[in-house]
KESE-8066 format. One record per residue: residue number from 1; y, z, x of N, C-alpha, C in turn. Coordinates in nm, 4 decimals. Atoms other than C-alpha are relative to their C-alpha. Layout:
REM residues N
+-----+----------+----------+----------+----------+----------+----------+----------+----------+----------+
: num :     n.py :     n.pz :     n.px :    ca.py :    ca.pz :    ca.px :     c.py :     c.pz :     c.px :
+-----+----------+----------+----------+----------+----------+----------+----------+----------+----------+
: NUM :        Y :        Z :        X :        Y :        Z :        X :        Y :        Z :        X :
...
+-----+----------+----------+----------+----------+----------+----------+----------+----------+----------+
END
This chain:
REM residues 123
+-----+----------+----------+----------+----------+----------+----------+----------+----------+----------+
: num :     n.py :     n.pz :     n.px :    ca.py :    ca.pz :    ca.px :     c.py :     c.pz :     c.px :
+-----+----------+----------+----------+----------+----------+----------+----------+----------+----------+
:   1 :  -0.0176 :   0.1445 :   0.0050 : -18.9865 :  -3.5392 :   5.9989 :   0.0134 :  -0.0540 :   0.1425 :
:   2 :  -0.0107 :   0.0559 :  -0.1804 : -19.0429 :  -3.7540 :   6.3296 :   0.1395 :  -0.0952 :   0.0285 :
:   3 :  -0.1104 :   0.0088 :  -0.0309 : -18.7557 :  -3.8366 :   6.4965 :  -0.0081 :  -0.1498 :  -0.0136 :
:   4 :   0.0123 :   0.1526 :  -0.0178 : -18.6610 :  -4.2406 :   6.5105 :   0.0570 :  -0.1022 :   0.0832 :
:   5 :  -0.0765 :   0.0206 :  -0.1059 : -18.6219 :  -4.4325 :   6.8103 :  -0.0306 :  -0.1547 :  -0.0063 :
:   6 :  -0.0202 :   0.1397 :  -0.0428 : -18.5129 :  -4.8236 :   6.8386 :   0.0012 :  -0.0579 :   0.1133 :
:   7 :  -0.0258 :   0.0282 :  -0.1276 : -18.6135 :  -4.9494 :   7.1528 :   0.0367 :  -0.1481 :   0.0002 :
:   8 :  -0.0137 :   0.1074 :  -0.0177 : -18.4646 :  -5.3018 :   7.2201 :  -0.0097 :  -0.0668 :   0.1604 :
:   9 :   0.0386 :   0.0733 :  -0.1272 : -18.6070 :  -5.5041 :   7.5360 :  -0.0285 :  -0.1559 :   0.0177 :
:  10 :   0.1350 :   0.1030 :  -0.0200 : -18.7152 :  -5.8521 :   7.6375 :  -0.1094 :  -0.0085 :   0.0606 :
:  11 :   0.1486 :  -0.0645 :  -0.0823 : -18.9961 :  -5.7000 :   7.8365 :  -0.1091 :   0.0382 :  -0.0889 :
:  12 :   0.0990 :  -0.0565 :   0.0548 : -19.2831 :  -5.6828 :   7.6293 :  -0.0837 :   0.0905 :   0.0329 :
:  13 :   0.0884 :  -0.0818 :  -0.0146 : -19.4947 :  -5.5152 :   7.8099 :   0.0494 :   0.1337 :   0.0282 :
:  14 :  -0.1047 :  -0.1456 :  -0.0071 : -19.2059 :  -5.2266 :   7.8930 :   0.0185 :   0.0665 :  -0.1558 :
:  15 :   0.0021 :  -0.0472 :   0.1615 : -19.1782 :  -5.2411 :   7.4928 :  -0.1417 :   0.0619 :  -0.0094 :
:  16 :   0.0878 :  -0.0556 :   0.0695 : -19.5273 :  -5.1471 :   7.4655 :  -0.0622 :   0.1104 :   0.0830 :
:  17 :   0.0120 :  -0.1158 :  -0.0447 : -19.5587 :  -4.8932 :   7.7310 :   0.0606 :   0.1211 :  -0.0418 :
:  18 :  -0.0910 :  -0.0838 :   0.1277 : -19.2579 :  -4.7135 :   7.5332 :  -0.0097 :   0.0227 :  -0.1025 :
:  19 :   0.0254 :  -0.0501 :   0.1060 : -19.3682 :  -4.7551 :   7.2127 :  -0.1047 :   0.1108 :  -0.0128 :
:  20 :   0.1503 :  -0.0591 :   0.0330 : -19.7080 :  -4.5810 :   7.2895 :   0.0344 :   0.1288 :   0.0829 :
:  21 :  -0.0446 :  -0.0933 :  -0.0942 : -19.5367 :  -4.3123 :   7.5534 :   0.0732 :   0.1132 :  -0.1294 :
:  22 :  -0.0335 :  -0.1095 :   0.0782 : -19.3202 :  -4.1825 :   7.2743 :  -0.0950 :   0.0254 :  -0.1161 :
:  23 :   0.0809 :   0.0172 :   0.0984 : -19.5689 :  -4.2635 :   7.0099 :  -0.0714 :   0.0842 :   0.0286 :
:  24 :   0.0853 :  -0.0815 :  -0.0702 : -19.7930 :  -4.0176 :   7.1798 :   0.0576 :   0.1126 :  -0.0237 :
:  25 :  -0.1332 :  -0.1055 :   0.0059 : -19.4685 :  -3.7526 :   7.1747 :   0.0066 :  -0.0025 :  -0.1080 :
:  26 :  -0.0234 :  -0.0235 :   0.1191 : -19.4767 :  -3.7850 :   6.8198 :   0.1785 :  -0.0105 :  -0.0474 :
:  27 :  -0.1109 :   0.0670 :   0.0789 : -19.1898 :  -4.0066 :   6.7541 :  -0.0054 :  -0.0870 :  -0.0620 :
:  28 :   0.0507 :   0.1101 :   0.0686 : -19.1830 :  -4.2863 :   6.5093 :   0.1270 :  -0.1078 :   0.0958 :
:  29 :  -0.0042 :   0.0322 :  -0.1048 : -19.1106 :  -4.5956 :   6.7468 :   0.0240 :  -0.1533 :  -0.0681 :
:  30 :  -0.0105 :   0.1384 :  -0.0007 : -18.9729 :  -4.9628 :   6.6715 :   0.0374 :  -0.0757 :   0.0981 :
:  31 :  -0.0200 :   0.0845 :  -0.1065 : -18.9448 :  -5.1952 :   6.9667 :   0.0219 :  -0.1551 :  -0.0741 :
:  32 :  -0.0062 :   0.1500 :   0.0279 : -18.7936 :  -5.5403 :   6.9202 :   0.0631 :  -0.0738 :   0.1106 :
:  33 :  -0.0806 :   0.0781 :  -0.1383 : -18.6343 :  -5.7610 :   7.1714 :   0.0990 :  -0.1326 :  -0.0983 :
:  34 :  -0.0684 :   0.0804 :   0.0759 : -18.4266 :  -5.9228 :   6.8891 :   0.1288 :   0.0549 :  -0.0247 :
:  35 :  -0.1344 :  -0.0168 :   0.0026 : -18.0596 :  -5.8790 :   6.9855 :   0.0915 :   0.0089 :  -0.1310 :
:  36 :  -0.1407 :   0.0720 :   0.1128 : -17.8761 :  -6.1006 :   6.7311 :  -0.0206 :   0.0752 :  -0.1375 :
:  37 :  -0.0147 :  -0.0320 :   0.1429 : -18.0456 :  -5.8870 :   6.4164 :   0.0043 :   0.1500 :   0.0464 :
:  38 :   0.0188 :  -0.1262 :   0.0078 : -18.0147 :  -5.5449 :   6.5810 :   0.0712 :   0.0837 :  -0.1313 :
:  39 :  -0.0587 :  -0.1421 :   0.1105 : -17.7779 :  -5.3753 :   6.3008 :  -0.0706 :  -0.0222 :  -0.1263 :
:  40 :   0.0815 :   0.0304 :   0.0882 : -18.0118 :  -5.5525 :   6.0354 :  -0.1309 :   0.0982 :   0.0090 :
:  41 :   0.1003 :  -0.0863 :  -0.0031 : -18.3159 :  -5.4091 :   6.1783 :   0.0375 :   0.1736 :   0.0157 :
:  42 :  -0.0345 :  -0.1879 :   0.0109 : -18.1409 :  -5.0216 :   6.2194 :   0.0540 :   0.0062 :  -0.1499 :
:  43 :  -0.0044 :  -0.0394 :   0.1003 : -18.0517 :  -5.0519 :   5.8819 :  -0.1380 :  -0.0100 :  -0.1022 :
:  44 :   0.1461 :  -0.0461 :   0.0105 : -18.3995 :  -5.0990 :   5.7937 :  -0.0736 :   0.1482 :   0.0150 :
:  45 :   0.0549 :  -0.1449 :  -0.1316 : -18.4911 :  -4.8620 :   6.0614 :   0.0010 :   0.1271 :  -0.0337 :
:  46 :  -0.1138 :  -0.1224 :   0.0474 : -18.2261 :  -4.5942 :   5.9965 :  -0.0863 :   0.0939 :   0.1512 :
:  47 :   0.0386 :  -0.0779 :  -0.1175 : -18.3024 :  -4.4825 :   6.3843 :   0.1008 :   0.1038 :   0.0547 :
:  48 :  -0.0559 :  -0.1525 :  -0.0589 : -18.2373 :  -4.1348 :   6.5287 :   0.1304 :  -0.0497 :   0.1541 :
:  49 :  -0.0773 :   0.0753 :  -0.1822 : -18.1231 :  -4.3305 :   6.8869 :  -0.0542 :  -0.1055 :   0.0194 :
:  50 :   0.0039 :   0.1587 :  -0.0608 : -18.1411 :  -4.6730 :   7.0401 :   0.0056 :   0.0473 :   0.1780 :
:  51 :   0.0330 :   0.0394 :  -0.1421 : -18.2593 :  -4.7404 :   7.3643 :  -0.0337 :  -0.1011 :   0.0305 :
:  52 :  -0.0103 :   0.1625 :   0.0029 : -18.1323 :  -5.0711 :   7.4977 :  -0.0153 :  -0.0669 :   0.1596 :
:  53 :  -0.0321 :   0.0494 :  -0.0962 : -18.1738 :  -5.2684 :   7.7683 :   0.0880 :  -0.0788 :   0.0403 :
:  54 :  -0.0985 :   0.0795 :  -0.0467 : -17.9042 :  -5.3701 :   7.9708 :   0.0260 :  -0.1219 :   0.0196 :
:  55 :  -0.0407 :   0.1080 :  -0.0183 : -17.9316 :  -5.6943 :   8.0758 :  -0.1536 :  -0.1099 :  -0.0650 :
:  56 :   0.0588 :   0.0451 :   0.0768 : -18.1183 :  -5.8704 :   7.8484 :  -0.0243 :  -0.1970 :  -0.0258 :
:  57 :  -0.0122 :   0.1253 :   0.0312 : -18.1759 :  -6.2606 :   7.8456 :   0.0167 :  -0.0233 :  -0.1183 :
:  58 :  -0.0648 :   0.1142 :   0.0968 : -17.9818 :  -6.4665 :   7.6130 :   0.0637 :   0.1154 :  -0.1535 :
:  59 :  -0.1150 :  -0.1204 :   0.0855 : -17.7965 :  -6.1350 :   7.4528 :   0.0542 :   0.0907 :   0.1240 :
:  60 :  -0.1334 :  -0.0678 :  -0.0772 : -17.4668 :  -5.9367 :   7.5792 :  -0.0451 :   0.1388 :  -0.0256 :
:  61 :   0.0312 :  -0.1148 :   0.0059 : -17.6014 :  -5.5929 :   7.5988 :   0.1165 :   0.1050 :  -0.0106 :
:  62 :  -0.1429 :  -0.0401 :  -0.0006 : -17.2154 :  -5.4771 :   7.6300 :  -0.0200 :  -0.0479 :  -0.1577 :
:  63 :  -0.0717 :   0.0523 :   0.1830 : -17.1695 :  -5.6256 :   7.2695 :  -0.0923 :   0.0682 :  -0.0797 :
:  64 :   0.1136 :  -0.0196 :   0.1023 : -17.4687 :  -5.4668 :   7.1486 :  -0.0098 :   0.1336 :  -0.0048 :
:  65 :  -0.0722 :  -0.1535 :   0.0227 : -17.3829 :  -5.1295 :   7.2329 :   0.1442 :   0.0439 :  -0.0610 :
:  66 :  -0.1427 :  -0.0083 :   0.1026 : -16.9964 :  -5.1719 :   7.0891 :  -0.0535 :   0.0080 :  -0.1108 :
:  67 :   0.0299 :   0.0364 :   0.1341 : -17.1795 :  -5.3362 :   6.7803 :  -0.0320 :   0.1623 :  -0.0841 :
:  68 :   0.0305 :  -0.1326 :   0.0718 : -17.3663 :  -4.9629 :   6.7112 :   0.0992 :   0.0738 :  -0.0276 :
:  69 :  -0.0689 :  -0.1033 :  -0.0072 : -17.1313 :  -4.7644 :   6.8176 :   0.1521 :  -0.0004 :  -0.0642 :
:  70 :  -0.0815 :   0.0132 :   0.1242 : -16.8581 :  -4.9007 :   6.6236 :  -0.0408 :   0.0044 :  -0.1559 :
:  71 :   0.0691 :   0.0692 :   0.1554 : -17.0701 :  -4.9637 :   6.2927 :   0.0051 :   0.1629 :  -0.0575 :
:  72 :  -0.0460 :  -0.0730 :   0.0621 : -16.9530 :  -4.7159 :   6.0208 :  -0.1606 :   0.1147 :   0.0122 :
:  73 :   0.1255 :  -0.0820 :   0.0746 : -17.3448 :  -4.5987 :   5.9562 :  -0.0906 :   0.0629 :   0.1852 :
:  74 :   0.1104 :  -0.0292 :  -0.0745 : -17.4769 :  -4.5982 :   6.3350 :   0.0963 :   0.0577 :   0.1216 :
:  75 :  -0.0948 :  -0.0251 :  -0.1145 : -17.1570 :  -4.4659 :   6.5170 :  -0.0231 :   0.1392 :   0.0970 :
:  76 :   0.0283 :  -0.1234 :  -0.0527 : -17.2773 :  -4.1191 :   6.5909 :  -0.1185 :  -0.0323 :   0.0514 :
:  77 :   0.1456 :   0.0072 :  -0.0241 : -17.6579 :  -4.2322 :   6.6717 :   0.0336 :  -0.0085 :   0.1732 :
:  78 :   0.0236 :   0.0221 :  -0.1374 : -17.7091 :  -4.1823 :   7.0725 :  -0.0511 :  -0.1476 :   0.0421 :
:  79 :   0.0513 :   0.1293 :  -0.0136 : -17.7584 :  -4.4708 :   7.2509 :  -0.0399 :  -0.0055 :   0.1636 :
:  80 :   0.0918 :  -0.0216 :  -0.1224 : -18.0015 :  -4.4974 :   7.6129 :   0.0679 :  -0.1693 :   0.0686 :
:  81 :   0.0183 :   0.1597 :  -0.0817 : -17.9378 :  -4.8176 :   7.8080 :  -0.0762 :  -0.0035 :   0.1299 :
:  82 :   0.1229 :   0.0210 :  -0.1480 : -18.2007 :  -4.8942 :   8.0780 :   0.0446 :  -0.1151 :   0.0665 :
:  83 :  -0.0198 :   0.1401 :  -0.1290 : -18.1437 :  -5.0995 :   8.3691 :  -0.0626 :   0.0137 :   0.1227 :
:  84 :   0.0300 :  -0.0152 :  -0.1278 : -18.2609 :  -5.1960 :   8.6821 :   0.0819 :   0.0269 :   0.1023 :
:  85 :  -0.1249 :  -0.0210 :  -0.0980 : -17.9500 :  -5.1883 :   8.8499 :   0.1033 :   0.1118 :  -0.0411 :
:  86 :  -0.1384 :  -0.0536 :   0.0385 : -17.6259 :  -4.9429 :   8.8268 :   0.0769 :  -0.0489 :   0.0675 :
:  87 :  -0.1289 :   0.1124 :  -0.0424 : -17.3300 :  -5.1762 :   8.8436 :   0.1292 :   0.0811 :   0.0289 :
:  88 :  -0.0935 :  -0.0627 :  -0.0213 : -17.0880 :  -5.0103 :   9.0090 :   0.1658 :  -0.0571 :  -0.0615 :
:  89 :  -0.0743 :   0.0596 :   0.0371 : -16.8355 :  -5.2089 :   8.8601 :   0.0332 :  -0.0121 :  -0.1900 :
:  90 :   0.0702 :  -0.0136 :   0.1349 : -16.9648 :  -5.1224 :   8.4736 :   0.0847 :   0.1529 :  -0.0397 :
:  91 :  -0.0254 :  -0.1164 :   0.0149 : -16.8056 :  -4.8262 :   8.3142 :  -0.0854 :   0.0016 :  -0.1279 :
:  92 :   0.0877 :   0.0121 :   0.1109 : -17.0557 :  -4.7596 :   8.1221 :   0.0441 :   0.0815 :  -0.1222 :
:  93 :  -0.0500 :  -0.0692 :   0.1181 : -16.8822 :  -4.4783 :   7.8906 :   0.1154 :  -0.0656 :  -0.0631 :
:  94 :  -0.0904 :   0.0977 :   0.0889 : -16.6564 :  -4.7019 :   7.7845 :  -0.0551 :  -0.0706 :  -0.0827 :
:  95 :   0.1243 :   0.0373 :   0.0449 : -16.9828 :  -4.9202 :   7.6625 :   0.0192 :   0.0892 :  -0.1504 :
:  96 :   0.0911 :  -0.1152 :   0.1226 : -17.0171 :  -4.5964 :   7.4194 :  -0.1466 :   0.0684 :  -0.0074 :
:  97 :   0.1347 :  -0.0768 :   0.0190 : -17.3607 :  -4.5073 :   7.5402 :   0.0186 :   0.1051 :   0.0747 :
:  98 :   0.0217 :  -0.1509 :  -0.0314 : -17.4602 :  -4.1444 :   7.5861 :  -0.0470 :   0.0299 :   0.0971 :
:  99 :   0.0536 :  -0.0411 :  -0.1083 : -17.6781 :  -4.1975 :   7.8579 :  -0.0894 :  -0.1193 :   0.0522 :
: 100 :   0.0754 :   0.0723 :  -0.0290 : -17.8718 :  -4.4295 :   8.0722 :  -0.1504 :   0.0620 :   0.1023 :
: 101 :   0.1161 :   0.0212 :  -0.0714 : -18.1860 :  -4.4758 :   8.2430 :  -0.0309 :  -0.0859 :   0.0662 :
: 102 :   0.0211 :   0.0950 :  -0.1366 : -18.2522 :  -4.6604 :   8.5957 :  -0.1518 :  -0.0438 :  -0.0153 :
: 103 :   0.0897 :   0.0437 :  -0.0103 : -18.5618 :  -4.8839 :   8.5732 :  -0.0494 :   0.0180 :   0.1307 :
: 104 :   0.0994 :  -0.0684 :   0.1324 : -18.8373 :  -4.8259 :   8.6493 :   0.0296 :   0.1480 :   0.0139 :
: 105 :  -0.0694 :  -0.1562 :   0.0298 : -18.7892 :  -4.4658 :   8.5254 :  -0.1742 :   0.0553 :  -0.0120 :
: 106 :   0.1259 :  -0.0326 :   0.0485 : -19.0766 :  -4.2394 :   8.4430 :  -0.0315 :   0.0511 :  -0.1632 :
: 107 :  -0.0180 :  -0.0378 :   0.1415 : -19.2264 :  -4.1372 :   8.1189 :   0.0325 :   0.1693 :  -0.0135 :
: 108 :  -0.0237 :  -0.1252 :   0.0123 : -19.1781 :  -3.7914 :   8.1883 :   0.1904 :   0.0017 :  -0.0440 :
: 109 :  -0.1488 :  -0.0247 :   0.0221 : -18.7913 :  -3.8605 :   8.2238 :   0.0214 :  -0.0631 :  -0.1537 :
: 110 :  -0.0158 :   0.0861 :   0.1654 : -18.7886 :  -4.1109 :   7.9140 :  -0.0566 :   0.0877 :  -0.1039 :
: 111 :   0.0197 :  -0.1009 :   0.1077 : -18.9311 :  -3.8396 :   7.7076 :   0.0958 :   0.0847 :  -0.0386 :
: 112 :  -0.0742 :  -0.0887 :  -0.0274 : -18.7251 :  -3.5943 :   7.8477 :   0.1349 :  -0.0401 :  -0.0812 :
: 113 :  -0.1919 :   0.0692 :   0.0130 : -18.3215 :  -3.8310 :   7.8057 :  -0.0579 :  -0.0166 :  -0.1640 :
: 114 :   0.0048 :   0.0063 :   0.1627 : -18.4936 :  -3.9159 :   7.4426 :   0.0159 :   0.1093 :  -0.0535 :
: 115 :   0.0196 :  -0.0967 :   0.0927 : -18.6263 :  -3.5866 :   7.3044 :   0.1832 :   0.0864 :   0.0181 :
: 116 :  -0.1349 :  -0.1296 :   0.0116 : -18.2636 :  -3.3974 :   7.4102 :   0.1012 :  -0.0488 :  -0.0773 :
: 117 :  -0.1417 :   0.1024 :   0.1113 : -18.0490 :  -3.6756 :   7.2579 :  -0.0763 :   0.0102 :  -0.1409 :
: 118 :   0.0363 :  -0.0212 :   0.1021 : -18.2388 :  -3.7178 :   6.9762 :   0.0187 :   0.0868 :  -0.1084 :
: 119 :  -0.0063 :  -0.1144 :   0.0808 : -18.2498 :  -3.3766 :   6.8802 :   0.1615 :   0.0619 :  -0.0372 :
: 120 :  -0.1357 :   0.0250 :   0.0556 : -17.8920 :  -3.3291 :   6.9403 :   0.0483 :  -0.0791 :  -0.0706 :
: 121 :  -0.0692 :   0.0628 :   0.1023 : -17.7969 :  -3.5795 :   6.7084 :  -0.0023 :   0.0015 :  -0.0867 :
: 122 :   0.0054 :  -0.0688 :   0.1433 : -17.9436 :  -3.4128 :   6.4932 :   0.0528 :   0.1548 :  -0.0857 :
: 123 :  -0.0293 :  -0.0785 :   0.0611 : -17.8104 :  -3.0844 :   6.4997 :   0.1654 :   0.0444 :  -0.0418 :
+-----+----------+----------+----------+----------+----------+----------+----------+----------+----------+
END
């Protein structure tokens, strides 16, 4: 069964270099850039990991990683946050995500931080 990864961005065209990077890797791949319904669409979804972008116009990317990682059904699911910046001032494990990724990143690494989380979360 292919693994399932939620990417959330407002970068379209970063959404569709990702969808088709892992899509290629043989993962099944939803990209949305729709903040306010993320736990709607993962319960749809029912994704392996989320990979979010940090700073996101006109959504709190901090609230949107609590939101998972508190939520009874998506609390264990890994969660990626991409950014362009590392805010030294950010604790990001406090956030609750597992791991980030520094924009731009490559697809070799974004394969790589997905396929290991992924799979661990599954075993």
């Amino acid at each position: 069964m292919l693994k399932r990864i939620l990417v959330l961005d407002d970068n379209q065209h970063l959404l569709d270099v990702v969808e088709e990077a892992l899509t290629y890797e043989h993962f099944q791949v939803l990209v949305t850039s729709d903040g306010k319904n993320i736990i709607e669409i993962a319960k749809m979804f029912q994704p392996d990991l989320f990979i979010l972008d940090y700073k996101m116009a006109g959504h709190n990317s901090e609230d949107i990683c609590r939101q998972i990682k508190w939520h009874q059904t998506f609390g264990h699911v890994p969660v990626i946050l991409s950014s362009a910046y590392l805010y030294r001032d950010v604790d990001y494990s406090a956030l609750g995500c597992d791991d980030i990724i520094i924009k731009p990143f490559g697809l070799d690494e974004l394969v790589s931080k997905v396929g290991s989380l992924a799979i661990a979360a599954s075993a």
